[in-house]
Backbone bond lengths (Angstrom), bond angles and torsions (degrees), N, CA, C in turn:
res aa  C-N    CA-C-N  psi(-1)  N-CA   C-N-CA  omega(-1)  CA-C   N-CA-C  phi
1 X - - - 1.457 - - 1.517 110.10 -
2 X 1.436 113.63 162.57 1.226 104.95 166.42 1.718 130.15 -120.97
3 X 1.030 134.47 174.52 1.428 124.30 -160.10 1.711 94.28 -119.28
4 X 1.903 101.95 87.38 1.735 103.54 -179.38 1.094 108.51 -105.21
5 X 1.349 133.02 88.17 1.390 151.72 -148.30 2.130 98.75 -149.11
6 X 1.061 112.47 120.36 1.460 128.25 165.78 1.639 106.70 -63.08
7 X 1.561 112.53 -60.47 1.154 107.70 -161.10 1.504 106.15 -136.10
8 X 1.372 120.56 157.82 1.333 104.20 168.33 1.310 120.36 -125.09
9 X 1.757 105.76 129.26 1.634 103.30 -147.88 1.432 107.56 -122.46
10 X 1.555 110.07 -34.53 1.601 118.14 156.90 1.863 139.94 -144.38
11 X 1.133 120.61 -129.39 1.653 114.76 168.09 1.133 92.79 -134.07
12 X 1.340 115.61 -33.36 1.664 124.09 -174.80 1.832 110.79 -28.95
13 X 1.483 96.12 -44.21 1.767 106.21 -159.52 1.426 100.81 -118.33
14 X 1.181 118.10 22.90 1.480 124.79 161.15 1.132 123.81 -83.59
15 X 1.242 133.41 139.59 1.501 117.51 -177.31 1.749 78.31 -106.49
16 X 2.292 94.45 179.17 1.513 109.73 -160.81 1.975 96.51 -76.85
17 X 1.314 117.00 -12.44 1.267 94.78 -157.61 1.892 100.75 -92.30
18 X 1.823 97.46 -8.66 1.698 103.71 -170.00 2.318 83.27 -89.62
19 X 0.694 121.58 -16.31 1.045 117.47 -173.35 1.777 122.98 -79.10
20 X 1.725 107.89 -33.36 1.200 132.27 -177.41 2.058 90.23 -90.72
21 X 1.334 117.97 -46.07 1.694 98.37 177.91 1.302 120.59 -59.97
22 X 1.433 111.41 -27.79 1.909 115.43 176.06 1.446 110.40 -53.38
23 X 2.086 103.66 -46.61 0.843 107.15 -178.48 1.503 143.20 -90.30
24 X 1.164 98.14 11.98 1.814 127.38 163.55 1.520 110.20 -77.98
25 X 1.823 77.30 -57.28 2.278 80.60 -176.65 1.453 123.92 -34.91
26 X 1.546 82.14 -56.34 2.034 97.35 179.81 1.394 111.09 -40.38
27 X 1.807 105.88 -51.84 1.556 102.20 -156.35 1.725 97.21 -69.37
28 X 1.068 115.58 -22.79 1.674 111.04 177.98 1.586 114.09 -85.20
29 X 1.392 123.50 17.93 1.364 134.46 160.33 1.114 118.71 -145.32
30 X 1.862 118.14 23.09 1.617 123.15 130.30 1.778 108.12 -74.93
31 X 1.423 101.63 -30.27 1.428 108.68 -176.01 2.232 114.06 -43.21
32 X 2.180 74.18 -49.87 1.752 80.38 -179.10 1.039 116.16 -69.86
33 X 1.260 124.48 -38.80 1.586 126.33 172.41 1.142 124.53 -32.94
34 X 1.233 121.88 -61.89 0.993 174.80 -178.76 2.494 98.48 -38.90
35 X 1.649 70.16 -56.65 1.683 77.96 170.41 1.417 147.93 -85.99
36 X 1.591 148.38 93.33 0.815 143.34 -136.96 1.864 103.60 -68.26
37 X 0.921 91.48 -22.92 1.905 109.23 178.21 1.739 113.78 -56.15
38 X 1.596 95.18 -54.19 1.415 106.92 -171.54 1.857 113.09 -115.58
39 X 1.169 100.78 36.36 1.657 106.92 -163.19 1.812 113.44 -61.86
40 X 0.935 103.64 -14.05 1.819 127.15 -161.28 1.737 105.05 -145.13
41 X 1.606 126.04 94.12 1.209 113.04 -174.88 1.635 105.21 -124.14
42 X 1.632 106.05 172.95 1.728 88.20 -166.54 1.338 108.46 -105.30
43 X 1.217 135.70 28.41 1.248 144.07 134.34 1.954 99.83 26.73
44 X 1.504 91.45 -74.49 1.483 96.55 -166.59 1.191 120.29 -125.76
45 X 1.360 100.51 29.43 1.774 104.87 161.16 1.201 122.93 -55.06
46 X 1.743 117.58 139.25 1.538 103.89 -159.78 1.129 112.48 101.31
47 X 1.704 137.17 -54.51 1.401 151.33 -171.25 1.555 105.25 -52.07
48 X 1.050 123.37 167.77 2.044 136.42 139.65 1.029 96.92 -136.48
49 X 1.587 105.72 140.95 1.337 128.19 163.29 1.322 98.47 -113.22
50 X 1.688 102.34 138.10 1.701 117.99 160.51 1.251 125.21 -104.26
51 X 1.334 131.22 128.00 1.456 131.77 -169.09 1.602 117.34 -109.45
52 X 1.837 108.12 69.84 1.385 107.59 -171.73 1.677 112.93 -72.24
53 X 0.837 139.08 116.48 1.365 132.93 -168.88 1.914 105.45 -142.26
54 X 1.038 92.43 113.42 1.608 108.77 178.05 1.669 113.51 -67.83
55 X 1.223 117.37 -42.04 1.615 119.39 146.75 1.301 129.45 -90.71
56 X 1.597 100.39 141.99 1.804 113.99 -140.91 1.695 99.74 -75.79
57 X 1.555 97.04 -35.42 1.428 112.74 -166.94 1.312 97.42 -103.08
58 X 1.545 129.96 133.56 1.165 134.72 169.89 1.822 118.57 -176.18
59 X 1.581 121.16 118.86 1.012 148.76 -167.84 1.694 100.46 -45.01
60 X 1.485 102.33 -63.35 1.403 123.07 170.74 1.265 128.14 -39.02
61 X 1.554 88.94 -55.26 1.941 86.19 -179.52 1.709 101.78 -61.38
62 X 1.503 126.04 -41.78 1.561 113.07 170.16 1.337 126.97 -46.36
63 X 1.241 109.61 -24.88 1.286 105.76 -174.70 1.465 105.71 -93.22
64 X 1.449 135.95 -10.39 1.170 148.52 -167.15 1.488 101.21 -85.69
65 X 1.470 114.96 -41.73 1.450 125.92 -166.59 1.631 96.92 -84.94
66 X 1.017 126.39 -34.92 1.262 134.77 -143.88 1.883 95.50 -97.84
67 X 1.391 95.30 -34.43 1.477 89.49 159.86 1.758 125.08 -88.17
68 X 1.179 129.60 -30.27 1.125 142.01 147.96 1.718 104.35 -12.38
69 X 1.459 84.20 -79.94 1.734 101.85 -177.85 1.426 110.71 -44.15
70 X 1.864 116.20 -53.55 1.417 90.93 -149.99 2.197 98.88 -89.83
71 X 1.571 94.89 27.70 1.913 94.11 167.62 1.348 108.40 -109.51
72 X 1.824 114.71 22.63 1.737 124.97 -168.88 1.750 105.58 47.36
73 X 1.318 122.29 58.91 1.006 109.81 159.69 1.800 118.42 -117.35
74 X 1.146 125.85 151.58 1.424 123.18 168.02 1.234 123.33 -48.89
75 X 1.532 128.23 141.40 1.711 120.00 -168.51 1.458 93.79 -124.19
76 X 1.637 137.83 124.70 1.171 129.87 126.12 1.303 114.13 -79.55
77 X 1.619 101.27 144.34 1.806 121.89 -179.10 1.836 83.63 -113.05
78 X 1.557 108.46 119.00 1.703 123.61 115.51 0.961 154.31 -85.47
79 X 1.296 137.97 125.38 1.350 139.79 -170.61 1.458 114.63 -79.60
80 X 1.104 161.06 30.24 1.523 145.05 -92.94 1.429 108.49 -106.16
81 X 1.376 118.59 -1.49 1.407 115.04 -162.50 1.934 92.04 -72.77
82 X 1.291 121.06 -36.04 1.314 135.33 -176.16 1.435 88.23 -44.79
83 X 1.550 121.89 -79.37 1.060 113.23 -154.10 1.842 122.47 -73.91
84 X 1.248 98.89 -6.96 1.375 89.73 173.71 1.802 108.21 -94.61
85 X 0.904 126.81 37.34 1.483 135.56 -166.84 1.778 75.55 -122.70
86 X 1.251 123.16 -60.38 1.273 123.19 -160.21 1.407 110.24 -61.91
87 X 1.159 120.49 -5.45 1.188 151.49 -168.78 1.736 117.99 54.42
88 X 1.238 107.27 36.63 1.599 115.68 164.37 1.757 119.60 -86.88
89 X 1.764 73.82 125.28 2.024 96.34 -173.02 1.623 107.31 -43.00
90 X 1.053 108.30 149.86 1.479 106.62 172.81 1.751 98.73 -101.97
91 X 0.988 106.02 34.06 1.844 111.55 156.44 1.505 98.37 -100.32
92 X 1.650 111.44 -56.81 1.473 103.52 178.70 1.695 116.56 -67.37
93 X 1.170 108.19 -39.73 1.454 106.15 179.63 1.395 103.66 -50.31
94 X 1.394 118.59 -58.68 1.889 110.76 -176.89 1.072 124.75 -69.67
95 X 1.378 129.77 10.65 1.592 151.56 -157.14 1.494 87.55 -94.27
96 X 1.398 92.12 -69.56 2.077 115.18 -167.03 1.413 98.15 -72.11
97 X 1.370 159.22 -30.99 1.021 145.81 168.27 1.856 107.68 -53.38
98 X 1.682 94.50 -63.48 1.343 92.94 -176.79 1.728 133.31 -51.12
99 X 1.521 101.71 -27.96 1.318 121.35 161.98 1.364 121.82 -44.56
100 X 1.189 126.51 -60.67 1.389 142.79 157.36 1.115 119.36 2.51
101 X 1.753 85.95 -52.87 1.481 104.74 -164.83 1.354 138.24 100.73
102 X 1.877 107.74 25.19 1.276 152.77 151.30 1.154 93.23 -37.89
103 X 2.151 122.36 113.44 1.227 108.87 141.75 1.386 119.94 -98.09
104 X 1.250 131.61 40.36 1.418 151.32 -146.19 1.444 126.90 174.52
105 X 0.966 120.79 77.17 1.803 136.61 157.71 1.759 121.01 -59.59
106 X 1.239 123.68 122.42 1.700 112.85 -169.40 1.580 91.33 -152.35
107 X 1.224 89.91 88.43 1.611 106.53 179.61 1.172 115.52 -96.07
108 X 1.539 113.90 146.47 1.607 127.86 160.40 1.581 122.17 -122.63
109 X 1.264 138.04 90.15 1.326 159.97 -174.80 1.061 127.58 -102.46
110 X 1.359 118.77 126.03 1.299 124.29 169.21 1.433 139.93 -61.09
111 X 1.368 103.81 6.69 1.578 118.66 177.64 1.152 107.45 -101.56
112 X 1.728 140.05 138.48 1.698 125.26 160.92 1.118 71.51 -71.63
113 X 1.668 83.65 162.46 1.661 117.70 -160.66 1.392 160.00 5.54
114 X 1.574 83.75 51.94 1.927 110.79 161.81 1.001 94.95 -53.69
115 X 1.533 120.28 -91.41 1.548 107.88 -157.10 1.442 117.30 -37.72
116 X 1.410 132.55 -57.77 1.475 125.80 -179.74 1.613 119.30 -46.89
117 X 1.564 107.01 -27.58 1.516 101.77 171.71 1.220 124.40 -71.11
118 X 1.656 109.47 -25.82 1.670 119.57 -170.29 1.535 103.38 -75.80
119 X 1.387 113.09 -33.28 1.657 93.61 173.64 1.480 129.17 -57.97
120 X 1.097 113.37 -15.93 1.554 118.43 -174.15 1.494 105.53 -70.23
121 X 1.445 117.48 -15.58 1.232 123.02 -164.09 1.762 125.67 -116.58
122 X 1.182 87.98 -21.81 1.814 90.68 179.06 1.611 94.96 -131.31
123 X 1.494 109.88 172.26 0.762 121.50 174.22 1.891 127.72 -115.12
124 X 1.365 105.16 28.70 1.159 123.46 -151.69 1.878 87.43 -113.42
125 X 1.240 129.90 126.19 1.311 151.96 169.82 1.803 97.31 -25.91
126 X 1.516 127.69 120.20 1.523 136.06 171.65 1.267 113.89 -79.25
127 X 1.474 147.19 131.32 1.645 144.77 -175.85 1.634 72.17 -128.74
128 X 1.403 114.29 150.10 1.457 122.15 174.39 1.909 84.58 -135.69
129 X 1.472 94.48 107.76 1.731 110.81 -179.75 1.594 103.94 -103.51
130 X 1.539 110.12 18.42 1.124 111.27 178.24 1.483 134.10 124.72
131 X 1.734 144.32 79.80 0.882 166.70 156.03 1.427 130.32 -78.87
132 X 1.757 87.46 99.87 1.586 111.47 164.62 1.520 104.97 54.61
133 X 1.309 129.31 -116.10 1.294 116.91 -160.11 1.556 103.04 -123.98
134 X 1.003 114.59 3.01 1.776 145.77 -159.34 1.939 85.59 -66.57
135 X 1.296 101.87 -114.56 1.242 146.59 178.20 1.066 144.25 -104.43
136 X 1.509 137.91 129.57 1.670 143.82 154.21 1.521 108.11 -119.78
137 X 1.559 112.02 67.64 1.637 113.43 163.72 1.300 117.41 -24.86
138 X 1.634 115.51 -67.12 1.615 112.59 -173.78 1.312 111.79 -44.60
139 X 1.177 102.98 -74.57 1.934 106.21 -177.76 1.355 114.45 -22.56
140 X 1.823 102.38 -41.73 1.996 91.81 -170.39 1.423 109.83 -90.84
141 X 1.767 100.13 -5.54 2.002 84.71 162.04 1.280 128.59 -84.62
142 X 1.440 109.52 -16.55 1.112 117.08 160.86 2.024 133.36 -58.99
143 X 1.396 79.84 -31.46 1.832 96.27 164.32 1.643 113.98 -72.72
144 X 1.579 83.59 -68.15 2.143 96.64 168.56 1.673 94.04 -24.05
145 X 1.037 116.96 -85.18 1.630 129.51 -159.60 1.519 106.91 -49.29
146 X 1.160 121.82 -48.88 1.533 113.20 -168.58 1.979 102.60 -74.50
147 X 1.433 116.17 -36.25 1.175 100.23 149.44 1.210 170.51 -105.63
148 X 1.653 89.97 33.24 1.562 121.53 169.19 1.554 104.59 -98.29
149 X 1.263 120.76 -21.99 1.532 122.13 162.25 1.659 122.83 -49.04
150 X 1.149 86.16 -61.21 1.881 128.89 -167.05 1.901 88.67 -67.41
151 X 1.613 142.53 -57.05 0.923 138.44 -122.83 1.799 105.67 -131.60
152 X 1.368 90.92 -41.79 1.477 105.22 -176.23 1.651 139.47 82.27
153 X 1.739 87.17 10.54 1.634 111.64 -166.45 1.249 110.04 163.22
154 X 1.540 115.20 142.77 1.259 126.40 -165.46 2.045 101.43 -108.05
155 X 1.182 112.07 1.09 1.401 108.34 -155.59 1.268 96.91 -96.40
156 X 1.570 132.25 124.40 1.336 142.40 -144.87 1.459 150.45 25.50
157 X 1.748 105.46 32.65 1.033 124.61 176.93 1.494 111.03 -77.20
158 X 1.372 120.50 151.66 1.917 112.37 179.62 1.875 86.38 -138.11
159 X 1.835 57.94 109.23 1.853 87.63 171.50 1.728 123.84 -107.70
160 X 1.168 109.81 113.52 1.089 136.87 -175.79 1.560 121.73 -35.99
161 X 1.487 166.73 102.90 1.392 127.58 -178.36 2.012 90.93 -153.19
162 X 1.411 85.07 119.92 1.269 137.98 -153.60 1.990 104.85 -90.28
163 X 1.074 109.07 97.70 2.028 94.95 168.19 1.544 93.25 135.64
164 X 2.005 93.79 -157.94 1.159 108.53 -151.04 1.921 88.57 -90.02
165 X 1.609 114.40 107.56 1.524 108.54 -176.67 1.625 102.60 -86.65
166 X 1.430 125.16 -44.56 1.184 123.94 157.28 1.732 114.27 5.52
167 X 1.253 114.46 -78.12 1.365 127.82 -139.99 1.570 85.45 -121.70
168 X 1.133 143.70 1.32 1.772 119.41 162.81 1.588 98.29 -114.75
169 X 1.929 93.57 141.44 0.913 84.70 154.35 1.294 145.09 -143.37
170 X 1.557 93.92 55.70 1.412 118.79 155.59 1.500 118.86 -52.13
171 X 1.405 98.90 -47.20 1.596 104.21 -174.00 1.400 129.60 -77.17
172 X 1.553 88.03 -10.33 1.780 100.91 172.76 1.445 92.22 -78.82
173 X 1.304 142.89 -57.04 1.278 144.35 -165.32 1.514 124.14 -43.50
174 X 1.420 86.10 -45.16 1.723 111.20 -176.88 1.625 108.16 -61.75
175 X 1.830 95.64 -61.31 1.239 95.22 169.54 1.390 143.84 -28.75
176 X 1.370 102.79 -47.28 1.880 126.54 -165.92 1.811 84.69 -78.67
177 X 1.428 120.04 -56.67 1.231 128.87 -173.97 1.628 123.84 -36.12
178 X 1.711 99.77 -47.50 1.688 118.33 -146.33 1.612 80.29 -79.07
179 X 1.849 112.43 -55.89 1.209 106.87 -146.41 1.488 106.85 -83.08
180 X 1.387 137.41 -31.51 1.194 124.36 135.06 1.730 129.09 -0.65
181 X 1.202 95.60 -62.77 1.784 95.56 -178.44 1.417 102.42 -84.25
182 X 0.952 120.48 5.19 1.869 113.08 -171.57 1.471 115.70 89.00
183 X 0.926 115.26 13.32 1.641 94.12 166.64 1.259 105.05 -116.04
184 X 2.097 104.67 159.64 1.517 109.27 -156.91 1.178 102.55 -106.03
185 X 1.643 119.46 133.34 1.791 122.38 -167.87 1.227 86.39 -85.32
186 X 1.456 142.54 163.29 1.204 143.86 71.96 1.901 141.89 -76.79
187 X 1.029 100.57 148.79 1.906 112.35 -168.34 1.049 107.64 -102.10
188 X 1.416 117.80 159.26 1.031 131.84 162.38 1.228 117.76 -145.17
189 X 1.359 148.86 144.05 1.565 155.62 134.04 1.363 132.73 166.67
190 X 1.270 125.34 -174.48 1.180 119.74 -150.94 1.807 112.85 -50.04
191 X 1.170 133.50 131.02 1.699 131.70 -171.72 1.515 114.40 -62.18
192 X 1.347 137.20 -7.06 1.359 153.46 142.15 1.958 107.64 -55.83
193 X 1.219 99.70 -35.60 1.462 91.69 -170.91 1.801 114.50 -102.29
194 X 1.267 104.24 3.86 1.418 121.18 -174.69 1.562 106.80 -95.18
195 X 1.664 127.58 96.00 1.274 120.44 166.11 1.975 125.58 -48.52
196 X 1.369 108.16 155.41 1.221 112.08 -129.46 1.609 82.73 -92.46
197 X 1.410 116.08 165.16 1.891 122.37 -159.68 1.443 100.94 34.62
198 X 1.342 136.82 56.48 1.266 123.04 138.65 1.492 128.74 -72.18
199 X 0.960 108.49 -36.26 1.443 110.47 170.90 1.432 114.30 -53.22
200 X 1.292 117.72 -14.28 1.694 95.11 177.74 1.591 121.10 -84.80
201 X 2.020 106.47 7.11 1.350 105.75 172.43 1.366 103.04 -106.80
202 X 1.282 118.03 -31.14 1.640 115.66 -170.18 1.875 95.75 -147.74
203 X 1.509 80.56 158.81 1.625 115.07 179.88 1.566 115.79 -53.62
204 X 0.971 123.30 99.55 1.460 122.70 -173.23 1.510 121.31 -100.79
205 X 1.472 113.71 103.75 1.668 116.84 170.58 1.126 133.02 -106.05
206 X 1.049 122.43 172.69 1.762 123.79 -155.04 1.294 101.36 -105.49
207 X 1.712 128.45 -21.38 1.385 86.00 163.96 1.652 82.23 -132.79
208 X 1.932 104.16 174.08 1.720 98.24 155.95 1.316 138.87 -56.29
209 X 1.452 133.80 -8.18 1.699 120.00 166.91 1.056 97.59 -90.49
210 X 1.666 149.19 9.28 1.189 120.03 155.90 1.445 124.21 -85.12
211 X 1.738 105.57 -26.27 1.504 113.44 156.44 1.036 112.01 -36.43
212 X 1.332 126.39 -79.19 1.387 135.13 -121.62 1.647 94.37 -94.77
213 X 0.869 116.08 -26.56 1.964 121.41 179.94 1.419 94.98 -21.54
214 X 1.330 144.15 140.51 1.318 161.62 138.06 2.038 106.82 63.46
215 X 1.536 89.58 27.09 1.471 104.74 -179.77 1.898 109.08 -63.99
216 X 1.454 120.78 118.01 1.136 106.00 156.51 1.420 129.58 -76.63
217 X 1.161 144.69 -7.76 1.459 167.09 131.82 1.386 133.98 -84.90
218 X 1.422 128.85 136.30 1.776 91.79 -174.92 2.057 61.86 -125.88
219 X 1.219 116.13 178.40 1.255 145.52 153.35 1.588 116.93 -139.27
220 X 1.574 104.43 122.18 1.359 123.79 165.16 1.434 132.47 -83.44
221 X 0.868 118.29 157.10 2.161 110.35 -164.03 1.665 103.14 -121.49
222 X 1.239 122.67 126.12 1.489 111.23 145.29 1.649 119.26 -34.27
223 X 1.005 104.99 132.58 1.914 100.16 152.04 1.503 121.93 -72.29
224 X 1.028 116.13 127.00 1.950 119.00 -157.78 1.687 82.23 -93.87
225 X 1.148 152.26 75.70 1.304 158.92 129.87 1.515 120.40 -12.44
226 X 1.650 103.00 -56.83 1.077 106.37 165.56 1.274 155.65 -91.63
227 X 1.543 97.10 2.60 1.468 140.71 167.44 1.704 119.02 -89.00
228 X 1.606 113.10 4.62 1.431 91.28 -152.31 1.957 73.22 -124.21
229 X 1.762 89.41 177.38 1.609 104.34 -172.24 1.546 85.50 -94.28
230 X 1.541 131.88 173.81 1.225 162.26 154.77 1.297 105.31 -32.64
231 X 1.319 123.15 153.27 1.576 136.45 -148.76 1.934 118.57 -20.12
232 X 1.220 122.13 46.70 1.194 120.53 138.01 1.252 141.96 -42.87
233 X 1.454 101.00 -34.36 1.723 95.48 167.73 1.889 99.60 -129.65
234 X 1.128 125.83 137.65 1.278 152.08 -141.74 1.726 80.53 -76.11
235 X 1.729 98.73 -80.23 1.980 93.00 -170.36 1.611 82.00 -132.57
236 X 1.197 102.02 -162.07 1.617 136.23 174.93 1.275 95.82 -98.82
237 X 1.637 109.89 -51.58 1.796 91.05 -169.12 1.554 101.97 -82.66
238 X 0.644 144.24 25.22 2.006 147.30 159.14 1.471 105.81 -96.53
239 X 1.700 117.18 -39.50 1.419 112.49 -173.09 2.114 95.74 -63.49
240 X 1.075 87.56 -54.79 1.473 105.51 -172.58 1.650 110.91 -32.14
241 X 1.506 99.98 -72.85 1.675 116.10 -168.13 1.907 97.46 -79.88
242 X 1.088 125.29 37.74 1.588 137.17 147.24 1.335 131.02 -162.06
243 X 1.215 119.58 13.79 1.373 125.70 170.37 1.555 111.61 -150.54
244 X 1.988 145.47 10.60 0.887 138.72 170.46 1.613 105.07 -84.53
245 X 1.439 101.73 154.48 1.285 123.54 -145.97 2.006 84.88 -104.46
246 X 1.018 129.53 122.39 1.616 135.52 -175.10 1.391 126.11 -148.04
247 X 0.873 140.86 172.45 1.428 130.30 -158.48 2.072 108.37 -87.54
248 X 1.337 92.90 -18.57 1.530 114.41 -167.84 1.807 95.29 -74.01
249 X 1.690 126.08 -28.45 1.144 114.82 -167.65 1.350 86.70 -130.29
250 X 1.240 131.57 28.84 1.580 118.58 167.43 1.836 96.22 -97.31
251 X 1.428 112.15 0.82 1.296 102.26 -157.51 1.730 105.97 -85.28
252 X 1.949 106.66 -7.01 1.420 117.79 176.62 1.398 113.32 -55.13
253 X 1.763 98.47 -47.67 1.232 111.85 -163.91 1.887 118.30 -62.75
254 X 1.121 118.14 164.58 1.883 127.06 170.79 1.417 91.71 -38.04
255 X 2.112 110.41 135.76 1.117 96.97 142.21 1.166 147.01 -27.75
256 X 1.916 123.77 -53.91 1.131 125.70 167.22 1.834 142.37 -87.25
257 X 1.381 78.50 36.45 1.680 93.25 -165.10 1.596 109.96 -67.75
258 X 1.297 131.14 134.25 1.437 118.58 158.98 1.469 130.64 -101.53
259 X 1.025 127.81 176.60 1.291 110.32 -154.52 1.699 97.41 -142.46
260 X 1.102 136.43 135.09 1.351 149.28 -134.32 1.511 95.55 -141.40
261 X 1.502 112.88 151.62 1.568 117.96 134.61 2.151 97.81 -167.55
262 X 1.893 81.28 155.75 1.304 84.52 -152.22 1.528 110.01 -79.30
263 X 1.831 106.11 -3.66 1.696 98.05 -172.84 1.281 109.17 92.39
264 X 1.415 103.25 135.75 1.831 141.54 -5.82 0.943 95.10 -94.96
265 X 1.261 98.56 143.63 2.364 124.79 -165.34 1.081 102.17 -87.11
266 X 1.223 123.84 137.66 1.640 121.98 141.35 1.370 126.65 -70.89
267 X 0.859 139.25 45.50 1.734 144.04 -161.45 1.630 78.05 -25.78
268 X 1.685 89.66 138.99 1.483 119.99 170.73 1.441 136.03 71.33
269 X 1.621 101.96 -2.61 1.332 140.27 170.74 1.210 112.29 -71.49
270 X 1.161 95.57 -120.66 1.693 118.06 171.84 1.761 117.48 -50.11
271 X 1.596 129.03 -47.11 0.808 153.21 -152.29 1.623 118.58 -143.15
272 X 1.421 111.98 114.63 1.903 104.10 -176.64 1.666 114.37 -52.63
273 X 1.343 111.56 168.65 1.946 98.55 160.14 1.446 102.58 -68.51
274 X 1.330 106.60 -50.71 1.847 117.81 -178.42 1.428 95.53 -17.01
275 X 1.503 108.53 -95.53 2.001 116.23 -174.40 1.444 101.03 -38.04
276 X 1.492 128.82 -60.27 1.754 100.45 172.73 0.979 148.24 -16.64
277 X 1.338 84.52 -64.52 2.059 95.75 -166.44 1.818 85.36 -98.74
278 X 0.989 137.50 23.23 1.707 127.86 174.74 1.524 128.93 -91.65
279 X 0.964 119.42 158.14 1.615 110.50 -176.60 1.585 124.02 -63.13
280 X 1.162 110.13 5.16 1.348 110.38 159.90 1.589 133.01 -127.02
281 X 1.477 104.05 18.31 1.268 106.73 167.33 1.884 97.55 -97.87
282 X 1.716 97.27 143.27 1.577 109.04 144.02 1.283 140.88 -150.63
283 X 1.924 81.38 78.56 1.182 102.13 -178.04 1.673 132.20 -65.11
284 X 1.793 94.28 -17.93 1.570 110.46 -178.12 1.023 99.55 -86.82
285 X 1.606 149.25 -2.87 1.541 150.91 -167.88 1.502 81.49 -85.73
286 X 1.692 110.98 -70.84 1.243 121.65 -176.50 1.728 111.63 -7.61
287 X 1.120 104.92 -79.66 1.914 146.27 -167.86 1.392 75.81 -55.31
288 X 1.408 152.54 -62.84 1.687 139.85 -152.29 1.294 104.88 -75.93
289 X 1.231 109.89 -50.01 1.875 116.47 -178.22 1.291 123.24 -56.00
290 X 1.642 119.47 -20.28 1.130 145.33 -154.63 2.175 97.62 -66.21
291 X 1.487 85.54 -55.48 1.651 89.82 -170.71 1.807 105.02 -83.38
292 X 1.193 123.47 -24.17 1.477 117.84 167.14 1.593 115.33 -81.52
293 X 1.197 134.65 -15.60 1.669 134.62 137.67 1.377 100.15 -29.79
294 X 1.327 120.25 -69.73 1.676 124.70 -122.02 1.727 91.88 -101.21
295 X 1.729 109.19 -26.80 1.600 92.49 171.34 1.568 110.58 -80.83
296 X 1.630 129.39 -19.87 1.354 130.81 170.27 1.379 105.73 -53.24
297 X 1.509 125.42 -54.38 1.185 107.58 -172.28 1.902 116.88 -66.23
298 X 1.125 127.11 -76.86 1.233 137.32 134.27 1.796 109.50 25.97
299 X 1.121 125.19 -55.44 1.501 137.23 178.74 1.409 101.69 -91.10
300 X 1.432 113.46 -55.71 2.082 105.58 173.31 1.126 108.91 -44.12
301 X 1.627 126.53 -72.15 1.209 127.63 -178.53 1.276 114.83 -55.21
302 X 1.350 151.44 -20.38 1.248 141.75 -175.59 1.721 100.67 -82.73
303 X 1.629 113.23 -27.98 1.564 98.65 -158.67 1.522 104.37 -107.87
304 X 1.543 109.24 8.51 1.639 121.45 -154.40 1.327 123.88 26.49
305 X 1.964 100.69 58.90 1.222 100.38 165.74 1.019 141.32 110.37
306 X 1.637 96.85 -24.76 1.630 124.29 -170.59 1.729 84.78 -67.16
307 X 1.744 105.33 152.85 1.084 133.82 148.06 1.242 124.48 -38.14
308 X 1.411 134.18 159.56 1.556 130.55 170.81 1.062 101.97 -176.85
309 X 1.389 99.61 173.34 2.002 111.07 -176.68 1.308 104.76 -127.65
310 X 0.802 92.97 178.36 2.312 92.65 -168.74 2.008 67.46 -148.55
């Protein structure tokens, strides 16, 4: 099949077979990575990439640029929080980027569905690196992938995902993602942090060892702190002593279960150091896949899809 998609804006509207080619692509540009021969290829020589990102600091946008780079394409970095203080539309803001001569927009916004609005307006390729409370597609192919590596199939696995789901939305991504391919989510965490009819996509329990019971995956969540309204969550040490992830309640889970989180950790929070640094977290797989996701997409969308060989 092929992947004939303009922009890429969520998982929501993906079907499983456009979801499994993203996730082929990648593994055939860990391949390049991978090679000291072909470490830097020109994929997208010729290209610009724009890096609108409403937060200043962000893991992603490195990995966004960093894949950019290693397909030889040009990188503009925006800072945008500046300009939306100035109070310029991000219709005009994506207008003048695209002008430039951006064939590539990879935005992160605080609105659900900026990115889907900006396509109406430029004509420069949409990356949605993340909107408001909506979605972060990349991030969850980057999960998709590390546990289609790790597993070899998504079709009746019960994957675990642990924290504040409310306010990430990685975990919305994952969600739309996991159950799509067949495997069954269950949640867990505090009932303030659980958006409302969730249960009609996944299994919802009251505490984490009922999640995680015979979990082949567990996934752990940042606490969105800075995303959240006023006393939603009681303390840290309450989140902690009923929903941190430790070696004492990983013991519910499958012998071979691994254990994920999408970044940046609170060590001792959400998740022990123990499960970190332990033989069943791979969280550093996570962090590697990150830039071979983001050059798969990046090359799909540039070639609409067409086939290729690395």
């Amino acid at each position: 099949m092929l992947f004939n998609r303009k922009h890429f804006l969520d998982l929501k509207s993906l079907s499983c077979d456009e979801i499994y080619y993203i996730l082929n692509s990648a593994q055939k540009m860990k391949c390049t990575l991978a090679s000291k021969k072909y470490n830097t290829t020109p994929f997208l020589k010729g290209k610009t990439v724009a890096t609108l990102f409403y937060e200043e600091h962000s893991r992603s946008k490195l990995s966004f640029e960093l894949a950019a780079q290693n397909l030889s394409a040009k990188v503009i970095h925006l800072t945008t929080s500046k300009e939306f203080t100035r109070g310029e539309s991000l219709k005009d803001l994506g207008r003048s980027v695209d002008q430039m001569g951006a064939d590539f927009i990879v935005i992160r916004h605080p609105m659900s569905g900026g990115p889907h609005y900006l396509t109406k307006y430029v004509q420069a390729s949409i990356i949605n690196a993340g909107d408001g409370r909506n979605e972060n597609p990349s991030q969850s192919l980057v999960d998709l992938l590390s546990v289609y590596e790790q597993k070899n199939h998504f079709e009746g696995l019960k994957v675990a995902i642990i924290g504040d789901i409310m306010h990430n939305r990685v975990a919305r991504s994952n969600i739309w993602g996991l159950t799509k391919l067949g495997a069954k989510v269950a949640i867990a965490g505090p009932p303030t942090l659980l958006p409302s009819k969730i249960g009609n996509f996944v299994e919802v329990h009251n505490t984490i060892t009922e999640a995680i019971i015979d979990a082949d995956v567990i996934m752990t969540l940042k606490i969105q702190s800075e995303r959240q309204e006023a006393n939603l969550l009681p303390s840290i040490n309450e989140y902690m002593r009923l929903f941190k992830l430790d070696n004492n309640r990983l013991k519910y889970a499958k012998d071979d279960v691994i254990v994920m989180h999408p970044g940046p950790i609170n060590r001792g929070i959400e998740i022990s150091s123990e499960v970190i640094d332990g033989d069943k977290s791979v969280i550093n797989m996570q962090q590697m896949n990150g830039v071979a996701v983001r050059m798969a997409l990046f090359h799909l969308l540039s070639k609409g899809g067409l086939n290729y060989d690395v």
